[in-house]
C-alpha positions in Angstrom: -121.5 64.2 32.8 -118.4 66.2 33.9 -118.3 69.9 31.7 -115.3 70.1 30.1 -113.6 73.3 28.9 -112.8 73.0 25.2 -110.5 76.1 25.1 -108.4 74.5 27.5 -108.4 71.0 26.5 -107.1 72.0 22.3 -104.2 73.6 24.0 -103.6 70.7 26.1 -103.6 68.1 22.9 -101.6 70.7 20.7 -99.1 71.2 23.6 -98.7 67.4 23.7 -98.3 67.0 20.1 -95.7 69.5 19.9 -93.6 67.6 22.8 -94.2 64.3 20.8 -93.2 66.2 17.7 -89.8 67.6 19.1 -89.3 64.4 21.1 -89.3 62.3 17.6 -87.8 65.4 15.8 -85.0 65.3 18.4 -84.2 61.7 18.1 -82.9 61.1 14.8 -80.4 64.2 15.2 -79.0 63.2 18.3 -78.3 58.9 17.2 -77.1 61.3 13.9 -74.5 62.9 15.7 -73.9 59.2 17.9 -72.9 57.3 14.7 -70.7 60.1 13.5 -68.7 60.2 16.3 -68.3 56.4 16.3 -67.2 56.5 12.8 -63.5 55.7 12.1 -61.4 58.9 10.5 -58.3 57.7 9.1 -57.0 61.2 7.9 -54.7 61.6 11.1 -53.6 58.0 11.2 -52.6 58.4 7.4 -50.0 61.8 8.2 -49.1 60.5 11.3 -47.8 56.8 10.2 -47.7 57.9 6.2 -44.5 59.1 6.4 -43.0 55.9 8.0 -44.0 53.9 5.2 -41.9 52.6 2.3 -42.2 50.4 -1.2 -39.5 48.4 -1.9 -37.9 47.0 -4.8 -36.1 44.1 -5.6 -33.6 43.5 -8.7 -31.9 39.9 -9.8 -29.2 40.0 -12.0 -30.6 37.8 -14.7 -30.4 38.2 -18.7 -33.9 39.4 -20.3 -36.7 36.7 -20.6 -40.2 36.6 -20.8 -41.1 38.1 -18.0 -41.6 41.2 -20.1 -44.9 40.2 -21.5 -46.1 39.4 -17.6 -44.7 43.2 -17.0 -47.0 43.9 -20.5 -50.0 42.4 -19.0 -49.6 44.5 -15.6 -49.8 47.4 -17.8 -52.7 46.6 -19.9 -54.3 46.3 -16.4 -53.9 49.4 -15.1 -54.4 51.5 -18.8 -58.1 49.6 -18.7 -59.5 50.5 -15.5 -57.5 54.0 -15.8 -55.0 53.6 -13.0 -51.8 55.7 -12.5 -48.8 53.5 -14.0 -46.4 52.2 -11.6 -42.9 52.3 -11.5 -41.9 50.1 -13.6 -38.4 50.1 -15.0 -37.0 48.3 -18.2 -40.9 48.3 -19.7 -41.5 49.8 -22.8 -44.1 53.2 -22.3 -43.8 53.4 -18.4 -43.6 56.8 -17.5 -40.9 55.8 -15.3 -38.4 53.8 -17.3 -35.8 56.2 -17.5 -35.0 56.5 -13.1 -35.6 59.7 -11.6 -33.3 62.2 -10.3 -31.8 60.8 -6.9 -32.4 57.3 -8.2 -29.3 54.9 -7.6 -28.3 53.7 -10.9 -29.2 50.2 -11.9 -26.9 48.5 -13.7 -28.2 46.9 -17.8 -28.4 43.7 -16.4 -30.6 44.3 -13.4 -34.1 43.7 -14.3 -37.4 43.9 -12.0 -38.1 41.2 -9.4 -40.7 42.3 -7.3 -42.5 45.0 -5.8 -43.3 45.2 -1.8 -43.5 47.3 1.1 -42.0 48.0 4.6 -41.8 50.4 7.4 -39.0 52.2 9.3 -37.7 51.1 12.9 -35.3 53.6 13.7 -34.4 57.2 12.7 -31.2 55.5 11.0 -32.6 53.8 8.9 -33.3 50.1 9.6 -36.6 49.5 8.2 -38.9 45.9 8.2 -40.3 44.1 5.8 -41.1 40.2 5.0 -38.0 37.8 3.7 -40.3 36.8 1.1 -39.8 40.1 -0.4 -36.6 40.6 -0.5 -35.6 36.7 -0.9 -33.3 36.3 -3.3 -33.2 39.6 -4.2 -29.6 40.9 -5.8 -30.5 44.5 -5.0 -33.2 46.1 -3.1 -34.1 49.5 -3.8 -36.2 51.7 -0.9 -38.1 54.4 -2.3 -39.2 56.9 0.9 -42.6 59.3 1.1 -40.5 61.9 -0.3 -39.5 60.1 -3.8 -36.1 60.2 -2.2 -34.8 56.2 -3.0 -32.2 54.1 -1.6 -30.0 50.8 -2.2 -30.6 48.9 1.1 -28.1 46.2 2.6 -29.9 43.2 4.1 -29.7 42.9 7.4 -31.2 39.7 7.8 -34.3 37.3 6.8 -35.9 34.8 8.6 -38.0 32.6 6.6 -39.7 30.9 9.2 -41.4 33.9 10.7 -41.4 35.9 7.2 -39.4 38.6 8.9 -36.3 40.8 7.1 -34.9 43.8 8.1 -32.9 46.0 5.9 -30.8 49.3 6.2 -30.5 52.3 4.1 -27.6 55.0 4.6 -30.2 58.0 5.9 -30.4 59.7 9.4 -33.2 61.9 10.9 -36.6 59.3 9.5 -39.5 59.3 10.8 -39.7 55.8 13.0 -43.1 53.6 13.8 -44.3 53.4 17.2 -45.2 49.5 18.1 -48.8 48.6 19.8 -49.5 46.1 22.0 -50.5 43.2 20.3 -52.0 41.7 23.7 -54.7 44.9 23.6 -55.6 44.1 20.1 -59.4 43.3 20.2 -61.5 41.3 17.8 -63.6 43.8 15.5 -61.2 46.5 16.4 -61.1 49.0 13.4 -57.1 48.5 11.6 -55.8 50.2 8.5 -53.0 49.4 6.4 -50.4 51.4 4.2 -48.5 49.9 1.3 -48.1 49.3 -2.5 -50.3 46.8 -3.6 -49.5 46.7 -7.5 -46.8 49.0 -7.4 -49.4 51.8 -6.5 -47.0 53.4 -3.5 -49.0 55.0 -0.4 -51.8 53.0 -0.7 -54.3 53.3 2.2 -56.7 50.6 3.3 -58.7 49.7 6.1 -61.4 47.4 7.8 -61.6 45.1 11.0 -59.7 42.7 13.0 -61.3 39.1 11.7 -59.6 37.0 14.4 -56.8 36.5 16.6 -54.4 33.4 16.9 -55.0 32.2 13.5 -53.2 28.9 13.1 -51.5 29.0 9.5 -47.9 28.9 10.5 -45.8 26.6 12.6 -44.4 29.5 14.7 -47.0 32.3 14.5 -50.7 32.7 15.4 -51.7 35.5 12.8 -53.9 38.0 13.1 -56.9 37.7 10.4 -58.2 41.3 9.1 -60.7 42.1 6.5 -58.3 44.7 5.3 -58.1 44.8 1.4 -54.4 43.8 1.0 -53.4 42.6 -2.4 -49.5 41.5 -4.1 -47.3 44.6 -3.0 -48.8 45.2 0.5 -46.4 42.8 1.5 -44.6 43.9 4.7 -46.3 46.8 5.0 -47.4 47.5 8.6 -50.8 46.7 10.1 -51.7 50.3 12.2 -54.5 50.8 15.2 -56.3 53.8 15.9 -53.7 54.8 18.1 -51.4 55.2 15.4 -49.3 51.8 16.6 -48.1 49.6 14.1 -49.5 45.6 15.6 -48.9 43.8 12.5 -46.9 43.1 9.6 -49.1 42.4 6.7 -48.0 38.4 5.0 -50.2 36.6 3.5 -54.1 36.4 1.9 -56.2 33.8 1.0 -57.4 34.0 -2.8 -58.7 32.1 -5.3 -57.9 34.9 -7.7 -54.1 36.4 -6.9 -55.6 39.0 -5.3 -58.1 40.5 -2.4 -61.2 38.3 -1.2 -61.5 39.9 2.4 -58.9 37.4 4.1 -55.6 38.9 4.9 -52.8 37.8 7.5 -50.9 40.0 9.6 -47.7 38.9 11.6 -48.2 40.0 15.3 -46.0 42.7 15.9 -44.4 41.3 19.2 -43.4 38.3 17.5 -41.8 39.9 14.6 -40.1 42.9 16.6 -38.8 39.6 18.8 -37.2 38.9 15.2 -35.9 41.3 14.5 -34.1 42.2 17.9 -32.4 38.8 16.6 -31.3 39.8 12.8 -30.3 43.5 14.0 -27.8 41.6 16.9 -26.6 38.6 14.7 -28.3 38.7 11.0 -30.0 34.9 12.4 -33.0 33.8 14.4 -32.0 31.4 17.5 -34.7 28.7 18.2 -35.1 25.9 20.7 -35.8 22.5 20.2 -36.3 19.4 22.3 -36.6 16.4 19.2 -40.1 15.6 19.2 -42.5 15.0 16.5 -46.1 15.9 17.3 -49.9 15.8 16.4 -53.0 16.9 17.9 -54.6 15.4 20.8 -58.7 14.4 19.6 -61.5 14.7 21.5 -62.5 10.6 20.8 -58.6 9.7 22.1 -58.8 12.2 24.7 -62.3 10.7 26.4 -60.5 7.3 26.0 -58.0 7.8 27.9 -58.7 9.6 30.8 -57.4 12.8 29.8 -60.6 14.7 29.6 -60.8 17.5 27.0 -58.9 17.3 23.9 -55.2 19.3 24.8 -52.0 19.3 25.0 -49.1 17.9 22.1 -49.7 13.7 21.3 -45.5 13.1 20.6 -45.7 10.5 17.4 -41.8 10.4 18.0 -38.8 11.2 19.7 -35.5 11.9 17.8 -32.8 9.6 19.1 -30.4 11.8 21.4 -32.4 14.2 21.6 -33.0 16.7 24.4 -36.3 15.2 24.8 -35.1 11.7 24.9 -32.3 12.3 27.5 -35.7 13.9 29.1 -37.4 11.0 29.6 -39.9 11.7 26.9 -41.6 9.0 25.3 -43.6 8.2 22.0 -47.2 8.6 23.4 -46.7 11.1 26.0 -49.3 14.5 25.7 -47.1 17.3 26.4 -49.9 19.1 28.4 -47.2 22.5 29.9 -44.1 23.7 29.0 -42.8 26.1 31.7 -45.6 25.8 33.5 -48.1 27.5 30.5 -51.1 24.8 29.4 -50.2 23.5 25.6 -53.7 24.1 24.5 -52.8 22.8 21.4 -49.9 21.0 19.6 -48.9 24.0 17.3 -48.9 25.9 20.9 -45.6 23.8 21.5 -43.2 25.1 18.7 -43.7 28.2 19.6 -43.2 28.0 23.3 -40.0 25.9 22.5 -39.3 28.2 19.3 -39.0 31.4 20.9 -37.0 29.7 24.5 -33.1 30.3 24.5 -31.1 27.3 24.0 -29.5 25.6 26.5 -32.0 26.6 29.1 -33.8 24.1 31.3 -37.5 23.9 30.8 -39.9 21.9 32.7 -42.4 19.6 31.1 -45.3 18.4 32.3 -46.8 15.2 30.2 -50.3 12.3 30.3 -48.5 9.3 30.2 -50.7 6.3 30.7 -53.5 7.7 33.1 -51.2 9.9 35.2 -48.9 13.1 34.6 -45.1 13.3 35.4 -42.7 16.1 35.0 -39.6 16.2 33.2 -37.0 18.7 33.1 -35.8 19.3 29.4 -32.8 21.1 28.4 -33.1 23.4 25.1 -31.0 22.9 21.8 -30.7 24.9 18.7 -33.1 24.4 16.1 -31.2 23.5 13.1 -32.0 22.9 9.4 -35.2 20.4 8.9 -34.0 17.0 9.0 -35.4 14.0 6.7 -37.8 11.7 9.0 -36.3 8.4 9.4 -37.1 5.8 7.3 -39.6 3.0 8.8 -38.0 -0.2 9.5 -38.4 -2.6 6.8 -41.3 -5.9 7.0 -40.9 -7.9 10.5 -40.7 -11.4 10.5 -43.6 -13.1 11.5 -43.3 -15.1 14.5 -46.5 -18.0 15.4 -49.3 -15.5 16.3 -52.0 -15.6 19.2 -55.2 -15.4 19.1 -55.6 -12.8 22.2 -57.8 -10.2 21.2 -60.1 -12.1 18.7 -62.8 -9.9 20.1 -61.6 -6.7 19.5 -60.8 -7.9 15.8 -57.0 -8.3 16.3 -54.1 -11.4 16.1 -51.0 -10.3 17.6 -47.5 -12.0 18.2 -44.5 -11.5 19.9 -41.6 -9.2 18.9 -38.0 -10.5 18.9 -35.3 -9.0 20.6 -34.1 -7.9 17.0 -37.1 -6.3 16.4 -37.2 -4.0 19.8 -34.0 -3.3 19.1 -34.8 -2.2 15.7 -37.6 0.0 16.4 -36.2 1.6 20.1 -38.7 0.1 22.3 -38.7 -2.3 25.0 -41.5 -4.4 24.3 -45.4 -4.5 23.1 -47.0 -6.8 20.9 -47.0 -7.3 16.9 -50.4 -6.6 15.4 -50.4 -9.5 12.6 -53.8 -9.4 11.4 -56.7 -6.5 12.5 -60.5 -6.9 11.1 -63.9 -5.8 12.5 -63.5 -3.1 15.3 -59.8 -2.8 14.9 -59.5 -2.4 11.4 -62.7 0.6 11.7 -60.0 2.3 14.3 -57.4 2.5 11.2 -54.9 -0.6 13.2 -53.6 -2.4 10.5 -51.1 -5.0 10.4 -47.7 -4.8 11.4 -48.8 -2.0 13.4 -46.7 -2.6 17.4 -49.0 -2.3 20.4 -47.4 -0.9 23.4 -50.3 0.4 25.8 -54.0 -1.1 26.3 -56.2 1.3 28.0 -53.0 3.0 29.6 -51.8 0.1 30.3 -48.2 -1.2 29.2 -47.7 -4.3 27.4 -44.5 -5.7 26.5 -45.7 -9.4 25.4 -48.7 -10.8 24.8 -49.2 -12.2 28.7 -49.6 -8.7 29.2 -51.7 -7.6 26.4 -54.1 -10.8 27.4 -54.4 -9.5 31.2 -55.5 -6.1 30.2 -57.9 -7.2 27.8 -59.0 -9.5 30.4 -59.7 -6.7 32.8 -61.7 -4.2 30.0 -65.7 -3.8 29.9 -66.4 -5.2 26.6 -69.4 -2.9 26.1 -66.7 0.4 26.2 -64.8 1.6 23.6 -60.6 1.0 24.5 -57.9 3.1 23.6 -54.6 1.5 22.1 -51.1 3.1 21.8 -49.6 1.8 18.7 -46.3 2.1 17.3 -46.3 2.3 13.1 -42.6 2.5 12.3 -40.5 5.0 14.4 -44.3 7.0 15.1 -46.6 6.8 17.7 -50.5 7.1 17.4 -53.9 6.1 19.4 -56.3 4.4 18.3 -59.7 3.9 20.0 -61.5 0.6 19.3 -65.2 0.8 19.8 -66.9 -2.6 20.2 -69.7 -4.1 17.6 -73.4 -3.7 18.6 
């Protein structure tokens, strides 16, 4: 047995147990002081971009109706949960019926529209907002940080992008500095400044949800969790840095107001925008005169393509830029100026946002191979009515070609290509069994079997001759002036 020195071993365990103790004693603090210093602090953000934001007001020249009991009802909300009431002119017992001092006069017939927000550009005033706000507005009335309020001129409004810009008469304002949307990051802290309710200088905040959110033809949003409710409209969306990246649009609610889904218009596009009103008081667009849908992944394994990308064109507008292109009904627009169409809804806004009369290459799928096209850019104009589809076709003798993939087809007339632009394919007469599970129906036109033309049924017989019956087969159809695939599976 080895002697051991019990003096010496108690100190041993007590020094030990003190090291553990201020080992563990010293954790806590020091992931304490960690999670402080990750914690957002919005008090700088709020004096350094407060001052830049504005609540707007909009007036319509309309006699009184009932919208004084909807004005009643916004009061009854905020006397039950005890909130400061609002602005809220021409409403009897709000504090603020008779205007301030400095407040433009409005005139007896004016009466309240809507209530908004938006933020100033420039030291001279121009300040953004959304067109919804101010759409249709007879007056517009700014009201700054300092209670000092304004009649604003619109500038312009672009409806498409949600994007206005107004001016009031004032010099010496403190301007926004714009981010760079490209550095925005998904769960990257954001706060936004506005007057949801009326309730001016309202500061929220919470995280970037997602990026390139499709819910517009033109824009990819940014999704936040930011609480932004009816009034935050075109308020800005601000960083940590104190950079405005977004201008807040829309929400998704079941309820009118906040459910932790907000959209923000990225702030390159809409500063893009607004270059545009401030020269001109229009947006310019581009536009090449096709109609489009996405690519799926079943049609895009069919034929050839791969993965599912790219813009299918359903259509071509008849002297058109795309047409004199070379474009055709069926194509997959998979670049435009060299940048990959990921998606159809990627197209508009490539197109949208390229000056007309430029020439813009195109690279398209047509039948199992890609081509380019050079396309020169028009002026998007107003939305035009799609083209009726051409009435009933006569129905010439049919074949039989195609029995097993479920379909009876016949020759088209030279009427009939005529009629519906095309220079040939095959009239679907009847379609049962596989076909009529791929959605072909009759009357339906047939102008490619697996990427392969056909412009009469000798045609459509030789490719069906030439297919492995135990594959599925994609089909290019016609229905009216649109084109569509279809992908016909056999039975088993």
């Amino acid at each position: 047995m080895i002697p051991v020195d019990l003096k010496k071993l108690n100190s041993y365990v007590l020094a030990a147990a003190l090291a553990v103790t201020a080992s563990v004693a010293l954790v806590p603090v020091s992931q304490a002081v960690a999670q402080v210093r990750t914690l957002p602090d919005f008090t700088d953000l709020v004096e350094q971009v407060g001052p830049s934001v504005v609540n707007i007001r909009t007036l319509e020249k309309t006699a009184p109706s009932a919208g004084g009991a909807v004005d009643e009802q916004m009061l009854e909300f905020f006397r039950r949960f005890g909130l400061p009431i609002p602005n809220m002119p021409n409403v009897p017992n709000s504090p603020h019926r008779t205007p301030p001092k400095n407040h433009p006069p409005i005139p007896d017939d004016a009466q309240p529209r809507g209530v908004g927000s938006g933020f100033i550009l420039s030291a001279d005033g121009l300040i953004m907002t959304n067109a919804h706000v101010v759409d249709g507005a007879d007056e517009v009335l700014v009201t700054l940080t300092d209670k000092r309020e304004f009649k604003a001129k619109i500038i312009g409004a672009d409806k498409r992008s949600d994007i206005a810009v107004v001016k009031i008469d004032a010099t010496g304002l403190p301007a926004v500095k714009v981010g760079d949307v490209s550095r925005l990051k998904v769960g990257e802290w954001v706060m936004a400044i506005g007057s949801p309710f009326g309730l001016d200088n309202t500061v929220t905040a919470g995280i970037v949800s997602a990026k390139q959110r499709d819910t517009g033809d033109y824009l990819p949003f940014i999704q936040t969790d930011v609480a932004i409710n009816p009034g935050n409209s075109g308020g800005p969306l601000i960083n940590m840095r104190g950079e405005v990246v977004g201008v807040n649009s829309q929400i998704y609610s079941r309820s009118g107001g906040s459910m932790g889904i907000s959209f923000a218009i990225p702030m390159d596009e809409a500063f893009r925008v607004s270059e545009q009103l401030r020269v001109s008081g229009r947006v310019s667009r581009g536009r090449i005169g096709v109609q489009i849908d996405q690519v799926t992944k079943e049609v895009a394994e069919s034929i050839g393509l791969g993965k599912p990308q790219g813009a299918l064109v359903r259509g071509v507008e008849p002297g058109s830029p795309a047409e004199k292109a070379g474009v055709e009904a069926g194509d997959i627009i998979l670049k435009f100026e060299g940048k990959a169409v990921e998606k159809s809804s990627d197209l508009p806004r490539m197109v949208g946002s390229t000056k007309p009369g430029t020439r813009s290459s195109l690279t398209v799928f047509r039948r199992g191979s890609q081509k380019e096209l050079t396309v020169t850019i028009a002026e998007l104009e107003a939305d035009k009515v799609a083209a009726k589809a051409p009435d009933k076709l006569e129905k010439p003798n049919a074949s039989s070609a195609g029995q097993a993939l479920g379909l009876a087809v016949s020759e088209l007339t030279d009427a009939q290509k005529k009629e519906l632009k095309i220079k040939g394919g095959v009239r679907v007469e009847a379609a049962t069994d596989a076909a009529a599970r791929a959605g072909i129906r009759e009357d339906d036109v047939i102008v490619a079997v697996a990427n392969v033309a056909v412009t009469n049924i000798k045609e459509f017989e030789n490719a069906l001759a030439k297919l492995d019956k135990s594959k599925a087969v994609s089909v290019l159809l016609r229905r009216g002036e649109w084109a569509q695939y279809a992908v016909i599976r056999p039975i088993r």
